[in-house]
VEXROLO-532235 format. One record per residue (C-alpha): residue in three letters; x, y, z; residue number from 1; chain. Coordinates in nm, 2 decimals. Layout:
["ALA", [X, Y, Z], NUM, "A"] ...
END
This chain:
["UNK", [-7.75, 12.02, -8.69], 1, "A"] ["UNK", [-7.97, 12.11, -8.38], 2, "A"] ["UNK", [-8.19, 12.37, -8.39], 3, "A"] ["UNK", [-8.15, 12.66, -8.17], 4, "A"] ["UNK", [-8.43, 12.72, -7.91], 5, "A"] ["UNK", [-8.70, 13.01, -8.01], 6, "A"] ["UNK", [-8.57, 13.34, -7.95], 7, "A"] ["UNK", [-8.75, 13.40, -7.54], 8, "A"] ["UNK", [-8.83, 13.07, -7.47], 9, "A"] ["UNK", [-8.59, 13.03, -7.16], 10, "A"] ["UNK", [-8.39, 13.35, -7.01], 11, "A"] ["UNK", [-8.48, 13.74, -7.13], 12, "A"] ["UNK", [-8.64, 13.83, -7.42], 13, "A"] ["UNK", [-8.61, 14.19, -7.62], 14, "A"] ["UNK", [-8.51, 14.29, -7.93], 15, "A"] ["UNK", [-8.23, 14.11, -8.16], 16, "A"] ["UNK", [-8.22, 13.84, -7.88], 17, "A"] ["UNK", [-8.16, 13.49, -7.97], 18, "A"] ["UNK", [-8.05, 13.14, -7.95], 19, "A"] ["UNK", [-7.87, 13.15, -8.35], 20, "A"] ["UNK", [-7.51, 13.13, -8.39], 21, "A"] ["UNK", [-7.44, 13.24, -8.75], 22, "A"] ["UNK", [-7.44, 13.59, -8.89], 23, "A"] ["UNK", [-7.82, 13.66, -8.91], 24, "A"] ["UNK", [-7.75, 13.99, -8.86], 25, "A"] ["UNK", [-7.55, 14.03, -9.21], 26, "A"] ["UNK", [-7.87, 13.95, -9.47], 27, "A"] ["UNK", [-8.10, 14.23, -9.29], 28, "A"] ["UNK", [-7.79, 14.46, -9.30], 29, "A"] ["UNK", [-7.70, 14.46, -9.64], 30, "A"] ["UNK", [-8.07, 14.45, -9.74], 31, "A"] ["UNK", [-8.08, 14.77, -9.56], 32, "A"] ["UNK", [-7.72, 14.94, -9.73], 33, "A"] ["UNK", [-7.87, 14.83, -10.09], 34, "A"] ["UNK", [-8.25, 14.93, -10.00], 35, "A"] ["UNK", [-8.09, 15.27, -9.90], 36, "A"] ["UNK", [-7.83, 15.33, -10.16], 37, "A"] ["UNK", [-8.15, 15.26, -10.38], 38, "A"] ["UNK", [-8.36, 15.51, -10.22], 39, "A"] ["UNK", [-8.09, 15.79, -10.24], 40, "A"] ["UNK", [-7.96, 15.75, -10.60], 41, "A"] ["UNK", [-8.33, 15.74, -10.69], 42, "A"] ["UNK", [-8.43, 16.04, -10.54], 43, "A"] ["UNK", [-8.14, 16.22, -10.68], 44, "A"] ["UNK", [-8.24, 16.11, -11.00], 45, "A"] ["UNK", [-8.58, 16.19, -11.00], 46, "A"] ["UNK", [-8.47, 16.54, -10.87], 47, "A"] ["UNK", [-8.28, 16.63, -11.20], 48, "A"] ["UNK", [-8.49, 16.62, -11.47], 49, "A"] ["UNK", [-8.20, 16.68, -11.71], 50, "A"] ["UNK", [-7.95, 16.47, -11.86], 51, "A"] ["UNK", [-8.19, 16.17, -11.85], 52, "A"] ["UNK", [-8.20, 16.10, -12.22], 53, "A"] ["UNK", [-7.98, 16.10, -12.53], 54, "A"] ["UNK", [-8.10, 15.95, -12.91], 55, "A"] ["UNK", [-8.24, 15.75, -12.87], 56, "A"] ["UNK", [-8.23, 15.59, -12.54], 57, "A"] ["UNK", [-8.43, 15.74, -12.24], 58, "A"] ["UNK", [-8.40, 15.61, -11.84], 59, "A"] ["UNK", [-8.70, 15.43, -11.74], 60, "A"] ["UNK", [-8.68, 15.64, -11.42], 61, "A"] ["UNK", [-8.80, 15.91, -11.67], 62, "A"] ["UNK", [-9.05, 15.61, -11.93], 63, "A"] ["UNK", [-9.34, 15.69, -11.99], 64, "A"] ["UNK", [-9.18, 16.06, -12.11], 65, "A"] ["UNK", [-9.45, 16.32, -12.02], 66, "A"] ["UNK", [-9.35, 16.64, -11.99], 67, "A"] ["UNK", [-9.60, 16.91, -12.13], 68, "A"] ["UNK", [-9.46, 17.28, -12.19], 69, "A"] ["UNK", [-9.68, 17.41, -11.93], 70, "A"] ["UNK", [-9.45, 17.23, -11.68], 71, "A"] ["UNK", [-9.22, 17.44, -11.47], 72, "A"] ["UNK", [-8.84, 17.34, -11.54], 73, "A"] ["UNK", [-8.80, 17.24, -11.17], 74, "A"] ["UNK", [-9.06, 16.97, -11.17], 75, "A"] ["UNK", [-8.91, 16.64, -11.27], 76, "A"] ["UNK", [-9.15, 16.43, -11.50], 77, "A"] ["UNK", [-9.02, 16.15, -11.33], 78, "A"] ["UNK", [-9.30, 16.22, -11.08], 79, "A"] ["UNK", [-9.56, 16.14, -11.34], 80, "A"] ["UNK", [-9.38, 15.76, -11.33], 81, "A"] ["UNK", [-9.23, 15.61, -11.06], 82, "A"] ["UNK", [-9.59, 15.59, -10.86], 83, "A"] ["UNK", [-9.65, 15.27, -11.07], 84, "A"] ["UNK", [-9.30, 15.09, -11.01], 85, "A"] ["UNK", [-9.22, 15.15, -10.71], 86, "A"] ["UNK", [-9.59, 15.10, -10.56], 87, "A"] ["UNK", [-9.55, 14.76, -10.73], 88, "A"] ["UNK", [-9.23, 14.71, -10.55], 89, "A"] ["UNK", [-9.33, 14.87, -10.20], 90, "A"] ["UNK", [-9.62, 14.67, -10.18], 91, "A"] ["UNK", [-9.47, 14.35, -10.37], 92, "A"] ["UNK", [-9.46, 14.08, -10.11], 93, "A"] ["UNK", [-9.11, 13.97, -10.12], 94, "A"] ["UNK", [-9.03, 14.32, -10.06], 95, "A"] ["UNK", [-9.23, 14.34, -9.76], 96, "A"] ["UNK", [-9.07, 14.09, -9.59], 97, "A"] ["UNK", [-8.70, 14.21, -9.63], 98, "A"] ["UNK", [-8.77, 14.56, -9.52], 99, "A"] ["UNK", [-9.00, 14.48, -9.25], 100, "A"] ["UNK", [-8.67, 14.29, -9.15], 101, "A"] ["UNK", [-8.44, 14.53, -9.24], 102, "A"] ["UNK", [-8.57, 14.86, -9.16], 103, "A"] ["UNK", [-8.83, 14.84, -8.87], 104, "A"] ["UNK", [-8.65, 14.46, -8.73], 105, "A"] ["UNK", [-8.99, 14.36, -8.71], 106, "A"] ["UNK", [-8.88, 14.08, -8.68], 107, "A"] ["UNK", [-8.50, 14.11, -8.75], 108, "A"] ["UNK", [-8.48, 13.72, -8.85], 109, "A"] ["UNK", [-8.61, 13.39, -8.82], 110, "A"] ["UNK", [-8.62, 13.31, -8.42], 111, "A"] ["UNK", [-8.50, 13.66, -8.31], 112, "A"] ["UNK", [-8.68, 13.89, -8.11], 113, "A"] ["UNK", [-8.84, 14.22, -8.19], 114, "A"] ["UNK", [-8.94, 14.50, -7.99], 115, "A"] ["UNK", [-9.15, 14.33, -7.73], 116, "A"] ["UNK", [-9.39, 14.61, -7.76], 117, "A"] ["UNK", [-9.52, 14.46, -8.12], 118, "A"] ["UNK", [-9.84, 14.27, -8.11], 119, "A"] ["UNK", [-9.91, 14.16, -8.45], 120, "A"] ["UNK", [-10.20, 14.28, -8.65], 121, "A"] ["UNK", [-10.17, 14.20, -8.98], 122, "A"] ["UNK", [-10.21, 14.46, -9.25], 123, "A"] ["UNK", [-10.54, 14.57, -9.17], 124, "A"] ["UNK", [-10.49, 14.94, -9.03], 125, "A"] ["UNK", [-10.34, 15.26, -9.19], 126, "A"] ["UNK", [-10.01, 15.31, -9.34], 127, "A"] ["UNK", [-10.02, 14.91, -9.41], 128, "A"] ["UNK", [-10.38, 14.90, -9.49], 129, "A"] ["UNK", [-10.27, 15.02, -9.86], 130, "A"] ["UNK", [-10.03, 14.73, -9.91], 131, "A"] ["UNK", [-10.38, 14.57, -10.04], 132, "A"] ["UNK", [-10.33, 14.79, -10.34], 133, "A"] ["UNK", [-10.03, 14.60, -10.46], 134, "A"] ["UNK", [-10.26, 14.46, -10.74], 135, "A"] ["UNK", [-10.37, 14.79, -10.89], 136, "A"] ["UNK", [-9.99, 14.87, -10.89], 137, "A"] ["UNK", [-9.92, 14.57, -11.06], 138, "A"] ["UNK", [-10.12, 14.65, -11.35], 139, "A"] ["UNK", [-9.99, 15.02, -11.35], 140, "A"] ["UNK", [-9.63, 14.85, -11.34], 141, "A"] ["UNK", [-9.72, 14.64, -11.61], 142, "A"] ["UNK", [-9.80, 14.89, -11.81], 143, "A"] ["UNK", [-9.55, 15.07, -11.76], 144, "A"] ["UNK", [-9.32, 14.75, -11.84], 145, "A"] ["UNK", [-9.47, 14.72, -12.18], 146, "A"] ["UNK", [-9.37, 15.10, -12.27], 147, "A"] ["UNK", [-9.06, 15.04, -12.15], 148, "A"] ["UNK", [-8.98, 14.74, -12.47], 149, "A"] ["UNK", [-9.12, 14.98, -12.65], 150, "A"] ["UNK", [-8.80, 15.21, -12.54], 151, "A"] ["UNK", [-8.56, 14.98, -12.62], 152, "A"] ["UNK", [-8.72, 14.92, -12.99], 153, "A"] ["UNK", [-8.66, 15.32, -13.05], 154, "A"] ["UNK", [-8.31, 15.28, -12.88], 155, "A"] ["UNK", [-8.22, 15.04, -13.23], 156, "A"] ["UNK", [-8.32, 15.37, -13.41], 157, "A"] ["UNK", [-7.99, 15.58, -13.45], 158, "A"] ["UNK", [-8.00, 15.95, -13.58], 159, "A"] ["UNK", [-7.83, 15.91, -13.98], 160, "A"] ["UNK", [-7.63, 16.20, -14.10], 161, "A"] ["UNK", [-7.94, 16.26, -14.36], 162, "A"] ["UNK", [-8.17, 16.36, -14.05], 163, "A"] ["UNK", [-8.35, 16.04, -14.07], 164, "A"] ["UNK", [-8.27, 15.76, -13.90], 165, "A"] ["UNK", [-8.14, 15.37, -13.94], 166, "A"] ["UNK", [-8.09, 15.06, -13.77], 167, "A"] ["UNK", [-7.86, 15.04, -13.52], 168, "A"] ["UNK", [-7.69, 14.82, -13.19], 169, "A"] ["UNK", [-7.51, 15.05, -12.95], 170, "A"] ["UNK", [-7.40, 14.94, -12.59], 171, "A"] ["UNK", [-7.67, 15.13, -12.45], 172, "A"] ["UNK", [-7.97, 14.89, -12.66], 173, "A"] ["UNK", [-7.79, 14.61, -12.50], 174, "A"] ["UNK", [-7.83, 14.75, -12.16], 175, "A"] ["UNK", [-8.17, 14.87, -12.19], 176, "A"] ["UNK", [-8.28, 14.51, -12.35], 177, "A"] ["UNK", [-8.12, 14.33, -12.04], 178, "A"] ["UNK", [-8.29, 14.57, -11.82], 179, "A"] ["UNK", [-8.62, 14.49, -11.91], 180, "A"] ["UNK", [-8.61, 14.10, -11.96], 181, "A"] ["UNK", [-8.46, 14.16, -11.57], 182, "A"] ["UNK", [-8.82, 14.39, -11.53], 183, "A"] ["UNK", [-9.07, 14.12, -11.67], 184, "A"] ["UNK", [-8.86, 13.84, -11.53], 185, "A"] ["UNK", [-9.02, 14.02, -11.22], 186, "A"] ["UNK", [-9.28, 14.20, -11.32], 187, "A"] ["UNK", [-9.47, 13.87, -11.48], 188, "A"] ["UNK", [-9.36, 13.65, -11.15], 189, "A"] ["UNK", [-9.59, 13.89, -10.92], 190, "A"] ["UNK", [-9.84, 13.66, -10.71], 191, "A"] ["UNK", [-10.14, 13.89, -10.83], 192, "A"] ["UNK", [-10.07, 13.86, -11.16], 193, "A"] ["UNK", [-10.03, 13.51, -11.13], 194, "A"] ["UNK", [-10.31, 13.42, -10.91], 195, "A"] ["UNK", [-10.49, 13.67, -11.21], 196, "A"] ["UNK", [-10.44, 13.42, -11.47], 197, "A"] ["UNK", [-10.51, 13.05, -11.28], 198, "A"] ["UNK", [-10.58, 13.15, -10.91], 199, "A"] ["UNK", [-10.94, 13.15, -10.93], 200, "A"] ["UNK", [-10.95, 12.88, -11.11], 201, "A"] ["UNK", [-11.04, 12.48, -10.97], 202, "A"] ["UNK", [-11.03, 12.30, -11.30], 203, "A"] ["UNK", [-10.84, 12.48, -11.61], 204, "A"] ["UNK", [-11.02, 12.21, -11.88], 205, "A"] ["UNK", [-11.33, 12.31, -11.73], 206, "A"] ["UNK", [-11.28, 12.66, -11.71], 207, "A"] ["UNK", [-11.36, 12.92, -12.06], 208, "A"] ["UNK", [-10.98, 12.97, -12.23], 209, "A"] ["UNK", [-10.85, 12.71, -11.99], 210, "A"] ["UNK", [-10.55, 12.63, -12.23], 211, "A"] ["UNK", [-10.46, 12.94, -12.23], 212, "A"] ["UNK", [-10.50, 13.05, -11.86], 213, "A"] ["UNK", [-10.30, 12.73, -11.81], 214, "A"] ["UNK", [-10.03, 12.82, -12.03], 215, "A"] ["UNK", [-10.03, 13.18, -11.87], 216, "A"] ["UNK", [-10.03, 13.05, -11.51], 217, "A"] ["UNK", [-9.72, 12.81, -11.62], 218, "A"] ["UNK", [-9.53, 13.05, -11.72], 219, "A"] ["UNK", [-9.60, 13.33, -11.47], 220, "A"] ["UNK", [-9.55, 12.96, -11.17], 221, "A"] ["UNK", [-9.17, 12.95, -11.33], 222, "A"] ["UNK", [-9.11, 13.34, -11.31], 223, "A"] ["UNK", [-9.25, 13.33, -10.97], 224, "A"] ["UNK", [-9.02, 13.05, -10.85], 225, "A"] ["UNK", [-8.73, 13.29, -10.83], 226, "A"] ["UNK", [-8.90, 13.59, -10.75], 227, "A"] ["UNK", [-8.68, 13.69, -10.49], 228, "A"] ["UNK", [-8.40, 13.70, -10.78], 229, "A"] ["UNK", [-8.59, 13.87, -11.00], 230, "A"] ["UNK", [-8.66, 14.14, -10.76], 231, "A"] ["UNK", [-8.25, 14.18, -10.67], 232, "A"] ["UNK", [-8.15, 14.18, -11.04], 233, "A"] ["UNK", [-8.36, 14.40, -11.20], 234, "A"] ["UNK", [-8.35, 14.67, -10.88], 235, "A"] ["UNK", [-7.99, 14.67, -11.00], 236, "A"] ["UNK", [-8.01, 14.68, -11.36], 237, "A"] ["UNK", [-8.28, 14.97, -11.37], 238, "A"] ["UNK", [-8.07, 15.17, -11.16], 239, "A"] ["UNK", [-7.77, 15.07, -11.39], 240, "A"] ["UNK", [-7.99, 15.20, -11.65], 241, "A"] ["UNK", [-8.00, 15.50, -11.53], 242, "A"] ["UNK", [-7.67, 15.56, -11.45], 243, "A"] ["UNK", [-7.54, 15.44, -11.78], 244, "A"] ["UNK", [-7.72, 15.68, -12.00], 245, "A"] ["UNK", [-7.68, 16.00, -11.78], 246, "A"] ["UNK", [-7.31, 15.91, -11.84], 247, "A"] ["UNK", [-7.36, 15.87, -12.19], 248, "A"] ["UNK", [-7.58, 16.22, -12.24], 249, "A"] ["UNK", [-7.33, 16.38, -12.04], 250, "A"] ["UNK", [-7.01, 16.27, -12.24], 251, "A"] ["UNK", [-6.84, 16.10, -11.95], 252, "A"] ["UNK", [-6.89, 15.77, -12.11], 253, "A"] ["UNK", [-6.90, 15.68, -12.51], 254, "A"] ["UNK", [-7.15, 15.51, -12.62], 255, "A"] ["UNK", [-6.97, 15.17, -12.80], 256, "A"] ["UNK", [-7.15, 15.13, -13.15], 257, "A"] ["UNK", [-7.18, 14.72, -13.15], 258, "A"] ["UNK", [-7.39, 14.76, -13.50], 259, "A"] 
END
């Protein structure tokens, strides 16, 4: 198939101009419809801090739960949590890519124009100067992730009519479960986690726990191989998440009891 010619390399140049034939336009689009819907529904969410949790499952918009009495009701603890996961996603370098394409068109797509204005700098002044601190975020995110399994361990603890509790399998373990192998899928695929374990590092049977930083750096090479999955899937199935237990704790939907 031949190549098209580079997007100003013969007639005018400016933005969105170029030699393609296909639909380039339709990836940047729908990046930007889901990127948005995202945004919104996550905002609204973060905005109600009520009907987040019902025994014994809890959103992980709302995971790590802090909420001390002192805090007014209109404050959403939410606030004290998403810094961490979506910090790690903002800054996540897949994710810079697509929305750079998607919501600035700088540049839309491969061989098409931008704004002919742009000179390219890099990240290396303020707002994008910060996307340096995607490996502090991917620690916080981390962290986050591992409270998070701890979630869906308490969501196989049902209330029992004695006011204890027992073991248990509803719909909602299941979806919280999914949801975070989707997360860590991610989460463990992250370049600065990987490069963490085995970046710095020339000769692994040379190196002090070299087995095991090898081992580590395997598995965080295969998650990272479909990173860009990882990072659809689990936007989905955390916002699924969500969704499905704010049905649930409002009585909308039942909770199927699988165990």
């Amino acid at each position: 198939m031949a190549l098209a010619p580079a997007a100003g390399a013969h007639g005018p140049t400016g933005l969105g101009v170029t030699g393609r034939r296909d639909l380039w336009w339709a990836s940047p689009l729908a990046t930007f419809i889901v990127y948005a819907g995202f945004i919104v529904y996550g905002t609204w969410s973060a905005l109600h801090p009520s009907g987040y949790a019902v025994e014994p499952y809890l959103s992980p918009f709302f995971s790590p739960h802090f909420k001390p009495a002192w805090l007014p009701a209109w404050f959403s603890p939410a606030f004290f949590v998403l810094w961490a996961p979506l910090g790690f996603r903002f800054t996540c370098y897949y994710y810079r890519k697509s929305y750079y394409r998607s919501f600035m068109a700088d540049p839309p797509a491969c061989a098409v124009e931008e704004h002919r204005s742009r000179r390219y700098r890099g990240e290396t002044r303020f707002p994008w100067l910060l996307q340096n601190a995607h490996r502090f975020f991917a620690f916080a995110a981390t962290l986050v992730l591992l409270v998070l399994w701890y979630d869906v361990v308490v969501a196989f603890r049902f209330p029992a009519p004695d006011g204890g509790h027992r073991f248990g399998v509803g719909a909602g373990t299941v979806v919280m479960f999914v949801n975070c192998v989707m997360l860590s899928g991610y989460t463990f695929g992250c370049h600065s986690l990987r490069h963490l374990v085995g970046g710095g590092v020339d000769c692994f049977s040379c190196a002090r726990a070299g087995r095991l930083r090898y081992g580590l750096w395997s598995v965080a090479t295969r998650f990272n191989e479909r990173h860009m999955q990882w990072a659809w899937i689990s936007l989905f199935t955390v916002a699924l998440t969500d969704v499905y237990i704010r049905l649930v704790a409002a009585g909308t939907l039942p909770d199927a009891r699988l165990f």
